[in-house]
C-alpha positions as CSV (number, residue, x, y, z in Angstrom):
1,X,54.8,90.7,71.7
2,X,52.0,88.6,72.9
3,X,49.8,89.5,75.9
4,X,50.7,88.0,78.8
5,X,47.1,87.0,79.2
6,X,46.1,86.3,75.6
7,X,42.3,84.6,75.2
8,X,42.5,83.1,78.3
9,X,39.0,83.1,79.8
10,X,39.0,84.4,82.9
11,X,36.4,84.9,85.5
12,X,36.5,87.6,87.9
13,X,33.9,88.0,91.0
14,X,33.2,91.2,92.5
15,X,34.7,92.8,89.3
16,X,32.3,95.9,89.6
17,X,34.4,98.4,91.8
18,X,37.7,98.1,93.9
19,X,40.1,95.4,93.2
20,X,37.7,93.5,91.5
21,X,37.6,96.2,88.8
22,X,41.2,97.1,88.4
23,X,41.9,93.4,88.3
24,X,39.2,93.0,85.1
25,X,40.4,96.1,83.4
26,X,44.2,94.6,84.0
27,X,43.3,91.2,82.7
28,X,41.7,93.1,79.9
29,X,44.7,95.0,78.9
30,X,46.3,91.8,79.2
31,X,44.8,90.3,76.3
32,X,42.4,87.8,78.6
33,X,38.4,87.4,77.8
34,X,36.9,89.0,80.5
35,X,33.5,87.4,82.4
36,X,32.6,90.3,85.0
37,X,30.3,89.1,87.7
38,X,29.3,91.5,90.8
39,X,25.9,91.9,92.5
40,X,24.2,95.0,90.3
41,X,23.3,94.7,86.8
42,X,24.5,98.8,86.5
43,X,28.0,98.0,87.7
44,X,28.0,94.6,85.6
45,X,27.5,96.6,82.4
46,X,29.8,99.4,83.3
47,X,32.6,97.2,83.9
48,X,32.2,95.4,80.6
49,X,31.9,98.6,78.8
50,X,35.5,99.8,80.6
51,X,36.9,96.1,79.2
52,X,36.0,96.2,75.8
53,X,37.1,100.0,75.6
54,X,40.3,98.7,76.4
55,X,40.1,95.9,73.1
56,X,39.2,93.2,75.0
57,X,36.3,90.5,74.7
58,X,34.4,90.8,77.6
59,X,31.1,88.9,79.3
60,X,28.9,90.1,82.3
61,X,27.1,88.2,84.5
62,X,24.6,89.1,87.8
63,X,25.9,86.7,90.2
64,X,25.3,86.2,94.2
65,X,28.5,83.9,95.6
66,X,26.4,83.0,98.2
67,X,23.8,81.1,95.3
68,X,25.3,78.1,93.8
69,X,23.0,77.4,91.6
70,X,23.4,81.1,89.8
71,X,26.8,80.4,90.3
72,X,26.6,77.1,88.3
73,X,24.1,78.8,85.2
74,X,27.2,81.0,84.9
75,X,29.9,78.6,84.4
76,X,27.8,76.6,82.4
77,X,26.7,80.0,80.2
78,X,30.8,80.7,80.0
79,X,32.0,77.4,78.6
80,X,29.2,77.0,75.9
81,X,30.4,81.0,75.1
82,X,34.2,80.3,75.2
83,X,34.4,76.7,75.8
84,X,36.8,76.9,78.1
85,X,37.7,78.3,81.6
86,X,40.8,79.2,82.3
87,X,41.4,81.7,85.6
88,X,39.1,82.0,88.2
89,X,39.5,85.5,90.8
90,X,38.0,84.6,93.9
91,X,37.6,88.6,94.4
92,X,34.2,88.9,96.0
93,X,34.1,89.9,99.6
94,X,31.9,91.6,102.6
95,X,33.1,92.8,106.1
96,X,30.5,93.6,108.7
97,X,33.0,94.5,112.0
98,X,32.0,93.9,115.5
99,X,34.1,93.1,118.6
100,X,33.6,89.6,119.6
101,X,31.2,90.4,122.6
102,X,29.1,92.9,120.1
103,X,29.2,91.0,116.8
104,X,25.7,89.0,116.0
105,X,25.4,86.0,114.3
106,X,24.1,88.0,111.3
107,X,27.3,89.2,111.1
108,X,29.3,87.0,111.8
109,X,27.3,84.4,109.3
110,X,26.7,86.6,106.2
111,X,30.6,87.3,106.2
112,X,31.2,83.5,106.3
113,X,29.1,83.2,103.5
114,X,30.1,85.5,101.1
115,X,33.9,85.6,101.8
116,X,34.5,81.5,102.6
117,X,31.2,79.7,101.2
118,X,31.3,82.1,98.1
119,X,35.0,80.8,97.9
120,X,34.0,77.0,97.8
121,X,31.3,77.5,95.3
122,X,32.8,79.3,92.5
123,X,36.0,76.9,92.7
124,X,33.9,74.0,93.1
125,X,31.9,75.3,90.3
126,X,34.9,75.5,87.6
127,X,37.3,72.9,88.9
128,X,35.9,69.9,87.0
129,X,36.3,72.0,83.8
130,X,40.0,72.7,84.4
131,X,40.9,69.3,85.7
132,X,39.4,68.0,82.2
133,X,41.1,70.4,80.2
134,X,44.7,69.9,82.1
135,X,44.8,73.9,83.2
136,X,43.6,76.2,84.8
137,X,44.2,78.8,87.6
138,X,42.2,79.4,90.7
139,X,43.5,83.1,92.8
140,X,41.7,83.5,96.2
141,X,41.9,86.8,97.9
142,X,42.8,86.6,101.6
143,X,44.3,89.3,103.6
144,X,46.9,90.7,106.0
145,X,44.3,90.0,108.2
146,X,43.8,86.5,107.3
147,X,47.8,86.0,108.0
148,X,47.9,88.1,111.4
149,X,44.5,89.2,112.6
150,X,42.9,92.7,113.5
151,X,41.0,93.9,116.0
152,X,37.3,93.9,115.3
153,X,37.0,91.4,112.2
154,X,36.5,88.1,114.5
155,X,34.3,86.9,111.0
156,X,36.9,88.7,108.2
157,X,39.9,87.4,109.6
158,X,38.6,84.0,109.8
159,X,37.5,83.9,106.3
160,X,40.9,84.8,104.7
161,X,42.6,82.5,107.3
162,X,40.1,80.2,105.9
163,X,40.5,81.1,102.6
164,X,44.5,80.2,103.2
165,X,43.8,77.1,103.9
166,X,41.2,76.6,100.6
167,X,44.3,78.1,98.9
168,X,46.8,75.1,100.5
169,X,44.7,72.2,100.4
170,X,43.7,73.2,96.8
171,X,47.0,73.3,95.3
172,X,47.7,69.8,96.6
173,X,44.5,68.3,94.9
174,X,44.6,70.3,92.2
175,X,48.1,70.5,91.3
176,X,49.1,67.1,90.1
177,X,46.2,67.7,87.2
178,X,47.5,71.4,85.9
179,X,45.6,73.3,88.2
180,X,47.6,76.0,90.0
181,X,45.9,77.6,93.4
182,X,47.5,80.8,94.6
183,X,46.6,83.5,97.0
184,X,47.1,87.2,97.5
185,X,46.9,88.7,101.1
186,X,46.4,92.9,100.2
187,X,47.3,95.0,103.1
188,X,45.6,98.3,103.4
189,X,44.4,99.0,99.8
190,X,42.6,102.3,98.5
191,X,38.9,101.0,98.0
192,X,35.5,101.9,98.6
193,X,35.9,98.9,101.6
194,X,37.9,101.2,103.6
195,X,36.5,104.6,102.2
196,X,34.0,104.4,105.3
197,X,36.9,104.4,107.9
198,X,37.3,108.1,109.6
199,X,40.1,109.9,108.2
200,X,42.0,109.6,111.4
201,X,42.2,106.1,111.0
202,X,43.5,106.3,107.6
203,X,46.6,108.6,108.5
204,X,47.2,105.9,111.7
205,X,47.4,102.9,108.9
206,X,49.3,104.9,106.4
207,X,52.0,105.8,109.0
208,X,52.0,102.2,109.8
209,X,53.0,101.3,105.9
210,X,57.0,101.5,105.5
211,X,55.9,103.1,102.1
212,X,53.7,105.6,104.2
213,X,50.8,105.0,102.1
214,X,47.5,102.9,101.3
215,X,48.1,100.8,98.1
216,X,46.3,101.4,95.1
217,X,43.9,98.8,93.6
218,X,46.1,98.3,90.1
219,X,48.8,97.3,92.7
220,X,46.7,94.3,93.5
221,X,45.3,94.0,90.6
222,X,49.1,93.3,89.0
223,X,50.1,90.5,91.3
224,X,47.4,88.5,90.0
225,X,47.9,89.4,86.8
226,X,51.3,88.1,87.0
227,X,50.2,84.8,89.4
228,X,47.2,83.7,86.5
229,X,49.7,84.3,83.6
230,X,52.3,81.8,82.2
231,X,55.2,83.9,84.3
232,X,53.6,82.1,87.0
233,X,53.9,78.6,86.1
234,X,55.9,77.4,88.6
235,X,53.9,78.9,91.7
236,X,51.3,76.9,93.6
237,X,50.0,76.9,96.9
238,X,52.0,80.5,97.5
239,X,50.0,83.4,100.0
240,X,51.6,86.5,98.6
241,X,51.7,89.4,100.5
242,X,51.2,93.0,98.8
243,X,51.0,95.5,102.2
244,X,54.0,97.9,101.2
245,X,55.5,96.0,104.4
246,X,53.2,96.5,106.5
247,X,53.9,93.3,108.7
248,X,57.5,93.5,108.7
């Protein structure tokens, strides 16, 4: 049986811990060329190293989402590699929480940039490719909070709203040429995002979860899986939750 993933090239930012990770080491498993990008050359390597253990081809890159021009070295370093991209993971993303009255524009402005800019660039960066070649998938990663709000992420939330609406408009442009643009909203995941929250918090959110527990990154990291793979060919413009019901 064929991977569900098999050789297609697949680029995955913020692929060094958390979601990112889990969703590279799926992908690999899966049969996909795997181009790790993240922030720290140590975590880069290691991730790569953990993908090809697992029999897959795999590619690291240093990249900042914030720095287009990195951004478009990489893309162009990929295709003349693989000659082809084929999934894009919009993974990469920051919070820095505040209350409205305490946040400060450093806050609020490095979240925008990271977790909505960093969005536009990298699909900007391989759209042209995968209009040209009549495929392609893009997979942004917004948020329960990006659906409902929380208290205290004035900049998050609106960056996976935002990132919703990239996700919406996208799949109408992008659609009618092959390109498929889906999102994935994770509810309270098992990360080292929310590793920092006291443990008294943790037990409040878990209690709030029907299932009674945080996810796990590999349940993420399946969805996309699933939404970048052929399975998935007849789902564009969808925000799928994965919370363990945490909203209903």
């Amino acid at each position: 049986m064929t991977a569900r993933l098999s050789s297609k090239v697949s680029i995955i930012t913020g692929a060094a811990q958390g979601i990112g990770l889990a969703t590279a080491l799926k992908f690999a498993a899966e049969g996909a060329i795997v181009i790790v990008c993240d922030l720290k050359q140590t975590g880069v390597d290691a991730a790569v190293a953990q993908c090809q253990t697992l029999g897959a081809t795999a590619a690291g890159f240093v990249m900042d989402v914030t720095q287009r021009e990195r951004i478009n070295e990489v893309v162009a370093s990929v295709k003349a590699q693989f000659g082809r991209i084929d999934v894009l993971v919009n993974n990469a993303g920051i919070t820095q929480d505040a209350r409205l009255q305490k946040m400060t524009l450093e806050q609020f402005d490095r979240v925008i940039d990271v977790n909505l800019r960093g969005v536009f660039h990298c699909s900007q960066a391989v759209a042209d490719s995968m209009v040209a070649q009549g495929s392609g998938v893009i997979l942004n990663a917004s948020s329960v909070v990006g659906i409902y709000g929380n208290f205290g992420q004035t900049n998050y939330a609106a960056t996976k709203f935002g990132v919703i609406g990239f996700t919406k408009t996208w799949s109408r442009e992008l659609g009618p040429k092959g390109v498929r643009v889906n999102a994935v909203a994770p509810g309270f995941i098992n990360t080292p995002m929310i590793a920092t929250m006291p443990e008294k918090v943790l037990q409040d959110l878990q209690a709030k979860v029907p299932l009674k527990r945080l996810g796990r990154p590999e349940e993420i990291a399946n969805v996309y899986a699933f939404l970048a793979s052929d399975e998935a060919s007849y789902i564009n413009g969808a925000v799928i939750e994965v919370s363990g019901g945490l909203t209903v």
